[in-house]
N, CA, C and O atoms as CSV, one atom per row, in Angstrom:
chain,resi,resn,atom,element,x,y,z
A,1,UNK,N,N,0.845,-1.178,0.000
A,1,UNK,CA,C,0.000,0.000,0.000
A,1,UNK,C,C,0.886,1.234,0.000
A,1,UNK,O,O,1.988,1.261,0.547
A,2,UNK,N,N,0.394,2.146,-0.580
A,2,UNK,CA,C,1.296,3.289,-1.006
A,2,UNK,C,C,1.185,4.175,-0.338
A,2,UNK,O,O,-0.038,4.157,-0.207
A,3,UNK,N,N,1.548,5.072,0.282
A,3,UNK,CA,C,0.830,6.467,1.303
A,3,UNK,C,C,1.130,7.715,0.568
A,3,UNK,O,O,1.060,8.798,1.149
A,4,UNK,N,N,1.595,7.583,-1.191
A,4,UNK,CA,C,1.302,8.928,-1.547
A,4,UNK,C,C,-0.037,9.363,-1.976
A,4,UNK,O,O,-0.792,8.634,-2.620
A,5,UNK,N,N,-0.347,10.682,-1.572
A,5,UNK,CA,C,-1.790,11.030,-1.969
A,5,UNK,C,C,-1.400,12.295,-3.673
A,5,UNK,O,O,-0.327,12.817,-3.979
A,6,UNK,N,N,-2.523,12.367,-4.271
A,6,UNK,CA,C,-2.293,13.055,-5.356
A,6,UNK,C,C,-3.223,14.147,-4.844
A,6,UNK,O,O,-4.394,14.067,-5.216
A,7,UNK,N,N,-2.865,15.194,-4.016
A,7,UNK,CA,C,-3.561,16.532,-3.730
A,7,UNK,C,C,-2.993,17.066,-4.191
A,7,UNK,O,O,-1.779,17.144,-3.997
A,8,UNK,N,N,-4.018,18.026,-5.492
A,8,UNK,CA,C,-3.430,19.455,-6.041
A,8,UNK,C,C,-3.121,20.612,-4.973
A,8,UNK,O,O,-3.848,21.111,-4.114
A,9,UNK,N,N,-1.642,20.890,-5.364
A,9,UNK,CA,C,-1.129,22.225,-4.483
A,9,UNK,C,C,-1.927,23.748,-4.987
A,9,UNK,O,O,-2.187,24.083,-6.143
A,10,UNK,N,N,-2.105,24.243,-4.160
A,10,UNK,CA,C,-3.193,25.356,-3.715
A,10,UNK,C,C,-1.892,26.755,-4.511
A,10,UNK,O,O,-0.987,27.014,-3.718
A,11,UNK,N,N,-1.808,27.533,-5.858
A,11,UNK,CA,C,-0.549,28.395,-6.115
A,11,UNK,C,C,-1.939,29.903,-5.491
A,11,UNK,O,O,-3.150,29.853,-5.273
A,12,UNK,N,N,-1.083,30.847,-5.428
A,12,UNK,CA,C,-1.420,32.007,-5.267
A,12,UNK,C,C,-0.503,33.100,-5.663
A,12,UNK,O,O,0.518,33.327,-5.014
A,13,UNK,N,N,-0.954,34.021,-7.076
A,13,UNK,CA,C,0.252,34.413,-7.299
A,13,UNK,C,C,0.171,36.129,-6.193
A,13,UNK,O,O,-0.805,36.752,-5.772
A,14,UNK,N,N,1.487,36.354,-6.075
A,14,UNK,CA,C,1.345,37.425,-5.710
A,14,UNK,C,C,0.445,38.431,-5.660
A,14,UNK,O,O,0.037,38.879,-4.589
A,15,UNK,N,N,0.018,38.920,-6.949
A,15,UNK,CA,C,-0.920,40.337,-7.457
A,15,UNK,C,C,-1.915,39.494,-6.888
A,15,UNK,O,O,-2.552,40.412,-6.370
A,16,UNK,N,N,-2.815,38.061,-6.444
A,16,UNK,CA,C,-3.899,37.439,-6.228
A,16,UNK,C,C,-4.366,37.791,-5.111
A,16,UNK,O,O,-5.564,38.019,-4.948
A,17,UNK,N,N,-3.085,37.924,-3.773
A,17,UNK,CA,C,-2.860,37.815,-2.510
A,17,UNK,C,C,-2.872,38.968,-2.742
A,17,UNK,O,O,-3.879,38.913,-3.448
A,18,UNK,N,N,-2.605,40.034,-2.757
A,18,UNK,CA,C,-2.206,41.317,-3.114
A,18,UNK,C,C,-3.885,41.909,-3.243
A,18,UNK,O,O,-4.458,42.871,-2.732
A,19,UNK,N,N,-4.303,40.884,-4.130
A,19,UNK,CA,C,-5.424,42.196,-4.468
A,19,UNK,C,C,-6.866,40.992,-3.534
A,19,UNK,O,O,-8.020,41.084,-3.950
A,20,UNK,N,N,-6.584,40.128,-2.504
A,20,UNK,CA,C,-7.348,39.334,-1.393
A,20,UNK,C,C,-7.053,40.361,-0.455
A,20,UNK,O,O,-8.088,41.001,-0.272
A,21,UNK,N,N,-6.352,40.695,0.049
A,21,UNK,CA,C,-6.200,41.396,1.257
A,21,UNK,C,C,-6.500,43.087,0.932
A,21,UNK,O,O,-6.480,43.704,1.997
A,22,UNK,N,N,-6.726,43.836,-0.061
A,22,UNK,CA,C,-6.486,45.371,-0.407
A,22,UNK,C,C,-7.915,45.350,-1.253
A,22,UNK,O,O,-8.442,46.454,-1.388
A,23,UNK,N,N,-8.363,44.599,-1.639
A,23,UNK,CA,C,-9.690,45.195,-2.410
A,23,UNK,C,C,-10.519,45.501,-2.184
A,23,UNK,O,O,-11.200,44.825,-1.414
A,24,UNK,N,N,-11.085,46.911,-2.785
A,24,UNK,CA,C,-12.400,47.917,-1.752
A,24,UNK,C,C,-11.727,48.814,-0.895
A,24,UNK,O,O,-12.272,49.904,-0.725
A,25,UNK,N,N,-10.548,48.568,-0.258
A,25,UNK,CA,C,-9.612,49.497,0.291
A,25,UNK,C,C,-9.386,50.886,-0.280
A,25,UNK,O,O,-9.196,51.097,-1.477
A,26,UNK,N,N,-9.424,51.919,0.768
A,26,UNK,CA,C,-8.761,53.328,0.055
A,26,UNK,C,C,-7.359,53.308,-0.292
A,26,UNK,O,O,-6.655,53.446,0.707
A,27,UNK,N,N,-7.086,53.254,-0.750
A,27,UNK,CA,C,-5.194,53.011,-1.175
A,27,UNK,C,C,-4.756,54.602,-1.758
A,27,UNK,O,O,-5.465,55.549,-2.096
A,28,UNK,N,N,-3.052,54.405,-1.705
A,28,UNK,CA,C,-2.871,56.160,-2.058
A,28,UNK,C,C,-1.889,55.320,-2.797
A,28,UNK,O,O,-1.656,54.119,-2.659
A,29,UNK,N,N,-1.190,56.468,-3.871
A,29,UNK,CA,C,-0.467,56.163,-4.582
A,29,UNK,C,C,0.681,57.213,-4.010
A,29,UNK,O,O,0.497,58.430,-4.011
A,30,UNK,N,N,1.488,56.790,-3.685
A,30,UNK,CA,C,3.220,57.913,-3.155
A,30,UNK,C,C,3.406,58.536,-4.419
A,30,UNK,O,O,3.275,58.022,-5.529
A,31,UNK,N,N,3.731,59.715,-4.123
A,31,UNK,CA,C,4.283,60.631,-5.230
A,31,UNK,C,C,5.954,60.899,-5.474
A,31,UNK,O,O,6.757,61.302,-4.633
A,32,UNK,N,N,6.123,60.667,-6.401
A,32,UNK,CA,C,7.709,60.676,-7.128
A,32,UNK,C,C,8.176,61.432,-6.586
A,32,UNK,O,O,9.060,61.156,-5.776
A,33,UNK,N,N,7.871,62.382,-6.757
A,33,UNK,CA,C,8.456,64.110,-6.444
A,33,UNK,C,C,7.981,64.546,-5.271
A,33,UNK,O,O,7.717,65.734,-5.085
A,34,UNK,N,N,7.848,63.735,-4.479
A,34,UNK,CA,C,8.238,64.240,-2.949
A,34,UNK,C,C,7.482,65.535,-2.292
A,34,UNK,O,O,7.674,66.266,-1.321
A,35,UNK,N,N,5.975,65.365,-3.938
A,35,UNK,CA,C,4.811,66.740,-3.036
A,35,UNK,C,C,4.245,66.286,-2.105
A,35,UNK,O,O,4.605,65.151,-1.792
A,36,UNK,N,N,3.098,66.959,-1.230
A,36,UNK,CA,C,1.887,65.949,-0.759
A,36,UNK,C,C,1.059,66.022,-1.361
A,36,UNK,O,O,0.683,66.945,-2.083
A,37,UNK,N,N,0.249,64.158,-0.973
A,37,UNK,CA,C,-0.334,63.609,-1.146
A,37,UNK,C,C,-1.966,63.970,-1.721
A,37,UNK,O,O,-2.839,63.894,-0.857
A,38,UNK,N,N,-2.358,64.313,-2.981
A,38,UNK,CA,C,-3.467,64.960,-3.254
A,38,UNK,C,C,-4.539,64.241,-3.404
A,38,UNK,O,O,-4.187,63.061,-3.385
A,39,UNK,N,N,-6.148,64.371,-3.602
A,39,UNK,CA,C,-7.138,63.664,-3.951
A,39,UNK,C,C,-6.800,62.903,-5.159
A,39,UNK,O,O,-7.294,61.778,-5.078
A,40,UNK,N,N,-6.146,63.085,-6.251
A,40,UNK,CA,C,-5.325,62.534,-7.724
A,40,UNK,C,C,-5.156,61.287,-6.895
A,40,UNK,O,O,-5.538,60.179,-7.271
A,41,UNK,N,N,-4.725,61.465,-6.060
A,41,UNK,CA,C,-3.265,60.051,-5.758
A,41,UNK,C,C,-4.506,58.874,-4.920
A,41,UNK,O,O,-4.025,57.844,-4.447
A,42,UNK,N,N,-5.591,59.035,-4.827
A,42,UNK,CA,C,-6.279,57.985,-3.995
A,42,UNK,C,C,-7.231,57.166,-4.712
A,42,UNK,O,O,-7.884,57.912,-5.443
A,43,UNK,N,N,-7.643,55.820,-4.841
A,43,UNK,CA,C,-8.489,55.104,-5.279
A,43,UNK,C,C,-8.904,53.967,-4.795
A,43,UNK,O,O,-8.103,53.456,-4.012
A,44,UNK,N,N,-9.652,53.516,-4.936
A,44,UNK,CA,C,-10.446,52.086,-3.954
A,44,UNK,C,C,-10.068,50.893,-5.579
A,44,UNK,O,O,-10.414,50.672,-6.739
A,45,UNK,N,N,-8.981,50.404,-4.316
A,45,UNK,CA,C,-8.792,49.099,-5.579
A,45,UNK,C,C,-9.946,48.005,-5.462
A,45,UNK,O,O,-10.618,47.459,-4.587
A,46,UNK,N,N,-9.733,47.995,-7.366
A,46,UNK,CA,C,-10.787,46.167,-7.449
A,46,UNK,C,C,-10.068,45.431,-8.298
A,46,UNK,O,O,-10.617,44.414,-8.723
A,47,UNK,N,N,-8.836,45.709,-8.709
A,47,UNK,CA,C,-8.001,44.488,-9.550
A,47,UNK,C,C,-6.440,45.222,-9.400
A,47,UNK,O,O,-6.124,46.412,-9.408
A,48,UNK,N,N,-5.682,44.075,-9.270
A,48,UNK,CA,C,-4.306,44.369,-9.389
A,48,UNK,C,C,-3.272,42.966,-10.446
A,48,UNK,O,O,-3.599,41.860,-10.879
A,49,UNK,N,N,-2.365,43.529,-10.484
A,49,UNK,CA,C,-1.050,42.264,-11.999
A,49,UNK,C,C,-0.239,42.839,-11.356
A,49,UNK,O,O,-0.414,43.699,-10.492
A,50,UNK,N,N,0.825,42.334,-11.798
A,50,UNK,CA,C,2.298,42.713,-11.615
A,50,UNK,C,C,2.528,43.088,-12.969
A,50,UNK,O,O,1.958,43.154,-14.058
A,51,UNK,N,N,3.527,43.287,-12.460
A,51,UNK,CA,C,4.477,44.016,-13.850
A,51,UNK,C,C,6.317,43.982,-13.810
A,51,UNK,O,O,7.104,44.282,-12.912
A,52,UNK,N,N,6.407,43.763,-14.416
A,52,UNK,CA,C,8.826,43.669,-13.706
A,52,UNK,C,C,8.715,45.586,-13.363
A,52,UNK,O,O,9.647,46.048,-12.705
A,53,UNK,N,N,7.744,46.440,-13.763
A,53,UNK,CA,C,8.395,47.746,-12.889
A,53,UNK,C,C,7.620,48.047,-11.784
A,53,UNK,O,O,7.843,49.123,-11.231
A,54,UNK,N,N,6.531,47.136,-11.233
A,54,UNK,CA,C,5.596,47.713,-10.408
A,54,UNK,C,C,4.481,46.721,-10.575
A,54,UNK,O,O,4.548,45.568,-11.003
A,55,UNK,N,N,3.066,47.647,-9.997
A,55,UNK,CA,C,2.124,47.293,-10.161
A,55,UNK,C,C,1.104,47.576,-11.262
A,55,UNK,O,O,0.912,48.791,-11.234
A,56,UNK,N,N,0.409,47.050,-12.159
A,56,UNK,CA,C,-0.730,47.425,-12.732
A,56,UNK,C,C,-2.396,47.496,-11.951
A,56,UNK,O,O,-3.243,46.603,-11.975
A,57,UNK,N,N,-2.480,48.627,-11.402
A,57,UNK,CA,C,-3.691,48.734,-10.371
A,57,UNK,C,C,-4.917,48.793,-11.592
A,57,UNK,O,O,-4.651,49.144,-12.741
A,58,UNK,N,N,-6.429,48.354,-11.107
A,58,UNK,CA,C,-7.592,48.525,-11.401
A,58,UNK,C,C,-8.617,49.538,-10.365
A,58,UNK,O,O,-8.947,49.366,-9.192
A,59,UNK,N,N,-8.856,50.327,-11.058
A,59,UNK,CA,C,-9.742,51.354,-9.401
A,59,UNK,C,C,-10.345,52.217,-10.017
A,59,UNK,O,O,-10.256,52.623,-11.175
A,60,UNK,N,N,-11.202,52.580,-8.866
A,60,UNK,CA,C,-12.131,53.786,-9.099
A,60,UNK,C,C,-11.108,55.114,-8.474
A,60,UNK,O,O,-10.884,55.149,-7.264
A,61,UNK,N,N,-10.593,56.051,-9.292
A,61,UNK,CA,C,-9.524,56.765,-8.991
A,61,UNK,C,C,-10.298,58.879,-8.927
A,61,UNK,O,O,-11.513,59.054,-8.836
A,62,UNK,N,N,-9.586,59.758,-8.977
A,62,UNK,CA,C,-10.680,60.411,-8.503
A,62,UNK,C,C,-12.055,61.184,-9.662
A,62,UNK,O,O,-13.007,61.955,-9.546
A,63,UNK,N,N,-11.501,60.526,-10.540
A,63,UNK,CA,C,-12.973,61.239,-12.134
A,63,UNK,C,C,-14.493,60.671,-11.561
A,63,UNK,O,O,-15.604,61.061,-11.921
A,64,UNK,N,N,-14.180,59.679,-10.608
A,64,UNK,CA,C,-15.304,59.152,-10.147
A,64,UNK,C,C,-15.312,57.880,-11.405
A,64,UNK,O,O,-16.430,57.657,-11.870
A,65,UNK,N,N,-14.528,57.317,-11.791
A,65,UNK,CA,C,-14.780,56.343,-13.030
A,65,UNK,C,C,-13.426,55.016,-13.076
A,65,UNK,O,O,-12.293,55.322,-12.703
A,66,UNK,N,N,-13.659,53.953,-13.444
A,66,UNK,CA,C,-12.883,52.833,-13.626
A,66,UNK,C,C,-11.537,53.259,-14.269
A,66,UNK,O,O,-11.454,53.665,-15.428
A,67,UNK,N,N,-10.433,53.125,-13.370
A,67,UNK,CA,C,-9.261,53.419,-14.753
A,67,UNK,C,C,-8.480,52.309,-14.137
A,67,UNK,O,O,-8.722,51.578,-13.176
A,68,UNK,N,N,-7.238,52.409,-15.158
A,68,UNK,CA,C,-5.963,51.808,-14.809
A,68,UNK,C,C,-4.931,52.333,-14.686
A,68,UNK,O,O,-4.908,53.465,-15.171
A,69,UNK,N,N,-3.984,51.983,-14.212
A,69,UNK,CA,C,-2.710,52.531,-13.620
A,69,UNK,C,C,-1.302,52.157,-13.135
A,69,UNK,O,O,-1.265,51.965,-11.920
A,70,UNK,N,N,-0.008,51.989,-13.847
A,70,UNK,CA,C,0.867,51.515,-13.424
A,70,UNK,C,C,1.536,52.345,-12.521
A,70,UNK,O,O,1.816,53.514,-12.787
A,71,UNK,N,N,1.857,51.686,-11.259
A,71,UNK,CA,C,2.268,52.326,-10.075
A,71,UNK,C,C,3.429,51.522,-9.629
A,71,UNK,O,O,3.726,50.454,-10.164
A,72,UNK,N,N,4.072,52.042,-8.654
A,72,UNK,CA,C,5.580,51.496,-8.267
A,72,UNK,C,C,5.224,51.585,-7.070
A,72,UNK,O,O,5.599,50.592,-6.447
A,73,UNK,N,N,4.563,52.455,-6.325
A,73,UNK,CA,C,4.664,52.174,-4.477
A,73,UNK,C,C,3.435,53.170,-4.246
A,73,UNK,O,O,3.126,54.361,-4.234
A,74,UNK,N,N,2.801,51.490,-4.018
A,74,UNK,CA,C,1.011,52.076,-3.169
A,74,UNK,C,C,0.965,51.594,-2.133
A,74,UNK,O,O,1.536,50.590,-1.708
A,75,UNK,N,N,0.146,52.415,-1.563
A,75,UNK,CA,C,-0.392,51.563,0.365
A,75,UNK,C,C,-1.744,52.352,0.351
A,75,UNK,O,O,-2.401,53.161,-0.304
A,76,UNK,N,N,-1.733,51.231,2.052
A,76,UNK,CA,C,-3.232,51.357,2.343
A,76,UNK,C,C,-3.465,53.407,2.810
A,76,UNK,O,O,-2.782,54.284,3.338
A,77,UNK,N,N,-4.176,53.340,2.495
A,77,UNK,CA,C,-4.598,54.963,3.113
A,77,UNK,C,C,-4.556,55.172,4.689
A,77,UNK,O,O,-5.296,54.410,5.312
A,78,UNK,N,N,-3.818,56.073,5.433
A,78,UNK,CA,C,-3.891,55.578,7.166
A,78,UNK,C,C,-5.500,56.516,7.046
A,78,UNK,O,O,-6.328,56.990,6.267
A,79,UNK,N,N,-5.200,56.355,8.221
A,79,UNK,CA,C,-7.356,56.802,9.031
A,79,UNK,C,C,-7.174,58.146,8.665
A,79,UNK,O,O,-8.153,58.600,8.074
A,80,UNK,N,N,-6.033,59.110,8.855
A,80,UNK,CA,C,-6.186,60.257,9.576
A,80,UNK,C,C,-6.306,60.232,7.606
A,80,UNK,O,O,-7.457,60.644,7.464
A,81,UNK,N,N,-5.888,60.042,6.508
A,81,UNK,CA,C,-5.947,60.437,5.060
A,81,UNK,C,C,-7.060,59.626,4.561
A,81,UNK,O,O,-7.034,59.493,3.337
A,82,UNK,N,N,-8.273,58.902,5.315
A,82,UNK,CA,C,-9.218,58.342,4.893
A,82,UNK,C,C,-10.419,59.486,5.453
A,82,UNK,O,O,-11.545,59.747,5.031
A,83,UNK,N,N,-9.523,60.085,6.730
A,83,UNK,CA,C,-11.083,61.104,7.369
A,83,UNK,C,C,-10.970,61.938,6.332
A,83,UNK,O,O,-11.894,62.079,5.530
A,84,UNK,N,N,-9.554,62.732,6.212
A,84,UNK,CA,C,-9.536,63.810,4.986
A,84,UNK,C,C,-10.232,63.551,3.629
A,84,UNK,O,O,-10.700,64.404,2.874
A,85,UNK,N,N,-10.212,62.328,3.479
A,85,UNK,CA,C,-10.449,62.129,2.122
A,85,UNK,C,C,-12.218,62.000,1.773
A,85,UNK,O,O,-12.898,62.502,0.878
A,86,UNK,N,N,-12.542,61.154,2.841
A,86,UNK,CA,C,-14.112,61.204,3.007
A,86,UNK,C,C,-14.695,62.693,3.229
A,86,UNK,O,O,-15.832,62.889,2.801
A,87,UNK,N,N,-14.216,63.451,3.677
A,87,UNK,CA,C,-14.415,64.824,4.032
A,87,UNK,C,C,-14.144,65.858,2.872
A,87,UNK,O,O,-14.647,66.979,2.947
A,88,UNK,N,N,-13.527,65.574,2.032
A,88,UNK,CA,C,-13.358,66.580,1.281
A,88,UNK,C,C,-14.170,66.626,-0.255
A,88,UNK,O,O,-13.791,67.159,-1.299
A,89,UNK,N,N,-15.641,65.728,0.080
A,89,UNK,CA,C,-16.882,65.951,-1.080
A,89,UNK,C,C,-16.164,65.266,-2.191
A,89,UNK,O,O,-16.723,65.681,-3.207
A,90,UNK,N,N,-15.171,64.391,-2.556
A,90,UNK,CA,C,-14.903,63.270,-3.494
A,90,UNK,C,C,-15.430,62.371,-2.890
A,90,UNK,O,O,-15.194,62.268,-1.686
A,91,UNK,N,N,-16.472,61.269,-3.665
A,91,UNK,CA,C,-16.752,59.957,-3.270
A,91,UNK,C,C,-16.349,59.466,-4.794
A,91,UNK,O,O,-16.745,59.752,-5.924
A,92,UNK,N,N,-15.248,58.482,-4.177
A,92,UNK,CA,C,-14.831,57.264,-5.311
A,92,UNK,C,C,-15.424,55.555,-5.231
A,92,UNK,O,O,-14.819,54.562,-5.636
A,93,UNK,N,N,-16.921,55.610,-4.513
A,93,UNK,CA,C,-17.954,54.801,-4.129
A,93,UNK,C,C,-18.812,54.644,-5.480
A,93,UNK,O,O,-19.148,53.607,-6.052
A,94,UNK,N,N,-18.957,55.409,-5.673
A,94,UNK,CA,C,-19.963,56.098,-7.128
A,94,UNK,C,C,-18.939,55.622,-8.254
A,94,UNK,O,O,-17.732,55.581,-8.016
A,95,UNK,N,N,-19.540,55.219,-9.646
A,95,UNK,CA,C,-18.906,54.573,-10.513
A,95,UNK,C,C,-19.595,54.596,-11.693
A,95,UNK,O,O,-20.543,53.823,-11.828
A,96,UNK,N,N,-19.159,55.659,-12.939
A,96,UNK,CA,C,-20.149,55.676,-13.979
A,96,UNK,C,C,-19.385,54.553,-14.637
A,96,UNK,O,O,-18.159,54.450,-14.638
A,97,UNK,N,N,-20.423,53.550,-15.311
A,97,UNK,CA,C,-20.275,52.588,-16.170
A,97,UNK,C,C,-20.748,52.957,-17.685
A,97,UNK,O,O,-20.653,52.120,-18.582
């Protein structure tokens, strides 16, 4: 009797895990040039890829509409840039299709 079993291994690629844990999230995008952080730079991700320079994000960004976006260094939005952001009459909730 044999005791190997044939269970398929479970892969998860990065951008998968990436976009399991962050989606629906306010996320900001860091700015190159070292301004601050504007309403431009924030969007509620719903798809993410990789890319060899970064990320390819999917989001509602601030036109109020679906775009895409290759980015190099995003994070989650902290509270104190989620109160600002809810507060300042942009809702990126809303989504013309």
């Amino acid at each position: 009797m044999s005791l190997i079993s044939h269970v398929a291994l479970s892969f998860e690629t990065p951008a998968r895990a990436y976009r399991r844990a962050h989606v629906g999230k306010l996320m900001v995008v860091e700015p190159r040039d070292g301004r601050e952080v504007s309403s431009g730079d924030f969007f509620r991700l719903e798809e993410v890829s990789t890319h060899p320079t970064g990320l390819f994000v999917t989001g509602v960004f601030d036109n109020a509409r679906r775009n895409h976006m290759m980015v190099s260094n995003v994070r989650d939005a902290t509270e104190d840039e989620i109160a600002w952001h809810d507060h300042s009459g942009f809702d990126v909730t809303k989504t013309d299709y």
